[in-house]
N, C-alpha and C positions, 0 to 999 in steps of 0.2 A: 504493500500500500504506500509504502516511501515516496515509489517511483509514480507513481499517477501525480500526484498534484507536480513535481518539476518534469512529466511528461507535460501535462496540461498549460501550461505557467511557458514552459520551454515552445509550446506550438504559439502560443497569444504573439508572443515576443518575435518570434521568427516572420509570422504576418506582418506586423508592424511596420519592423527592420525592412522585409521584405519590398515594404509600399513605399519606404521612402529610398533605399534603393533605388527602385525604379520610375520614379520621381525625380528626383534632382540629375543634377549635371553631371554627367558621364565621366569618368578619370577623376573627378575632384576630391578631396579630404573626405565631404560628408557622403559620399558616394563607397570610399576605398572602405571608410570606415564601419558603416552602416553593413558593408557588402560581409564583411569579416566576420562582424561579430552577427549577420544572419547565417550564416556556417555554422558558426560555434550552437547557434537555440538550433540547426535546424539537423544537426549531428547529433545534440542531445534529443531533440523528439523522436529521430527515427530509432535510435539504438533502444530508448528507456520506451517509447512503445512496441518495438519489437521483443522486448525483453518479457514486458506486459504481456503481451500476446501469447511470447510461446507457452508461458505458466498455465494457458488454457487448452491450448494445442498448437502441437508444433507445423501442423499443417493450416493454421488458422492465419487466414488473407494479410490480419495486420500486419505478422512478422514477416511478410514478403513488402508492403507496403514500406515497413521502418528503413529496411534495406535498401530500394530503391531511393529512398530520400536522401541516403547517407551516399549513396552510390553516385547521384548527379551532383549535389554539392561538390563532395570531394574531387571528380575530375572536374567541374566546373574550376575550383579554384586553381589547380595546378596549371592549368591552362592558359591566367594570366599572370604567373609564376614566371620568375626566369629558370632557366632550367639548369637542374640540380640533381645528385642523386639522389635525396629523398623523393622529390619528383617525377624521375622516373622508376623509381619500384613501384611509387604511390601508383602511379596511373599502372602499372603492369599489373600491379596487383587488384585492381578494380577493374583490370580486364576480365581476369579471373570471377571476378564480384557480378560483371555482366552478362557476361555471358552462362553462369548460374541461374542468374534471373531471371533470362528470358527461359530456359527450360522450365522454371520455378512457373512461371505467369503461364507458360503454354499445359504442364501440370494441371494446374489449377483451375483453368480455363476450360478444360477436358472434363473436371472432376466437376465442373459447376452444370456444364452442356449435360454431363449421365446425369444431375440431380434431381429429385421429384421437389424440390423446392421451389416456386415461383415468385414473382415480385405483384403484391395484389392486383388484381386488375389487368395482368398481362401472364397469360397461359404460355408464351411462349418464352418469356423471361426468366430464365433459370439461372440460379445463384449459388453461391457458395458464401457461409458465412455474411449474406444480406450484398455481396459485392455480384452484379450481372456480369455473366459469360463474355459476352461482349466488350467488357472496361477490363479484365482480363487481359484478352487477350488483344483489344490496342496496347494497354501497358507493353504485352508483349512486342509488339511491333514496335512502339516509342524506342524501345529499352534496345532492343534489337539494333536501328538504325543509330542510336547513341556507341554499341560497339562497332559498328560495323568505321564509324567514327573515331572509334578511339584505335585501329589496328592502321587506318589510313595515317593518324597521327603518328604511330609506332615505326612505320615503314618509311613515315618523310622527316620525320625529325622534326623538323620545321612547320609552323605557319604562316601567311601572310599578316598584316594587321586586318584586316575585314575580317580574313576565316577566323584568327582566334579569338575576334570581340566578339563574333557570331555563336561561335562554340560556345564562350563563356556565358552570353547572355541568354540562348536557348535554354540552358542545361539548367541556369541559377531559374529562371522561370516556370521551366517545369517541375522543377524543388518546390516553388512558392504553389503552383497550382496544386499537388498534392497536397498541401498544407492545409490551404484552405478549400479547396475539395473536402477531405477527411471531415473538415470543423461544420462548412455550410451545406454539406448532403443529409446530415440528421437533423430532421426539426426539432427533435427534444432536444437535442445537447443546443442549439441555435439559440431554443426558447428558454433554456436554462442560464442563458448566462447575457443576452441581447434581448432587449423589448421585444414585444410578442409581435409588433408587425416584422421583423425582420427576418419570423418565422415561415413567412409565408412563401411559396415558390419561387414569386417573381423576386424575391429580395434576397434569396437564398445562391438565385443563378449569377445574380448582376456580380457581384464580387469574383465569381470563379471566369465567368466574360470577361472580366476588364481584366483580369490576371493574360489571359491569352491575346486581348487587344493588343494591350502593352507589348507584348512581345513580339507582337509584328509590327508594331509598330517601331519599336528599337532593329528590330533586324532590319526591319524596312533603311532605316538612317546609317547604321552599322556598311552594311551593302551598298550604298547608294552616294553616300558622302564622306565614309571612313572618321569617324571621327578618332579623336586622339585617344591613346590608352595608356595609363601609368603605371608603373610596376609599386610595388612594393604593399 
């Protein structure tokens, strides 16, 4: 029970961190800063709710879920790393981490399609652990194209600045969407902790849209005008 309230406490803060991130100005102090310590809340949610999770089952969605968050942060940051050899184990070792995953999401994706379990009001909806076949196995795909990403970087050594702000700011955004995914897909955890209108559908989607906005919208500028990137 330790670990739930700084799982809980650790996702709030990684939201946050996460929006003003992706808010301010690109390379700067409150950018590098913010960007960092949303690493550190979003390494601590996924480890201490994977950890959560397995205590119920070790084949139970969250602990596949912790994993992938700690999996995209971590090569997210190495990425605008300069390169080191922590750096590259980190990433060789999270190759490892990915390509787990995706067998893990394609697993579980399989085990959700066999289950007599459905999502109310849709017969064809079949779930595991309340998480659809379907979300599954895009994670699957997501996770997928992120290794297939990380063995092209293995093999070039190198990136350009566009591809590595690219890589870094896809990666750090699809961290934040799981985030707040996990938090605004349940109405009661919503209603339990946010005003009761923000329980409702359309208020529960709008935060996990703007998470994906933003991100095309940053790749969009990334790709298109290169902007500046700072190390450290």
């Amino acid at each position: 029970m330790t670990l739930l309230p700084v799982h809980v406490v650790a996702g709030g803060v990684a939201m946050v961190l996460g929006a003003i991130a992706l808010l301010v100005s690109k390379g700067g102090t409150l950018h590098r800063r913010s960007g960092l310590l949303f690493v550190v809340a979003m390494l601590t949610m996924g480890i201490s709710g994977s950890i959560l999770a397995s205590r119920h089952s070790l084949t139970n969605t969250n602990v596949l879920g912790g994993f992938v968050a700690v999996y995209f942060v971590a090569t997210a940051l190495t990425t605008v790393r300069p390169v080191a050899l922590w750096t590259s184990r980190l990433n060789a070792a999270m190759l490892v981490v990915g390509i787990a995953l995706v067998a893990m999401e394609i697993g579980f994706g399989s085990m959700a399609v066999a289950s007599s379990t459905t999502i109310p009001g849709c017969s064809w909806c079949r779930t595991l652990d309340g998480v659809p076949f379907f979300m599954l196995f895009f994670l699957a795909t997501i996770t997928a194209l992120a290794v297939i990403g990380d063995i092209r970087l293995m093999r070039s050594r190198t990136l350009g600045t566009g591809s590595k702000l690219a890589r870094h700011l896809w990666r750090m955004c699809f961290a934040l969407f799981i985030a707040v995914g996990s938090f605004f897909s349940i109405p009661a955890r919503v209603a339990r902790i946010l005003p009761q209108a923000f329980a409702t559908p359309a208020m529960r989607t709008l935060p996990i849209a703007l998470v994906l906005v933003a991100m095309f919208y940053w790749l969009w500028r990334v790709r298109g005008r290169r902007l500046p990137v700072r190390h450290g």
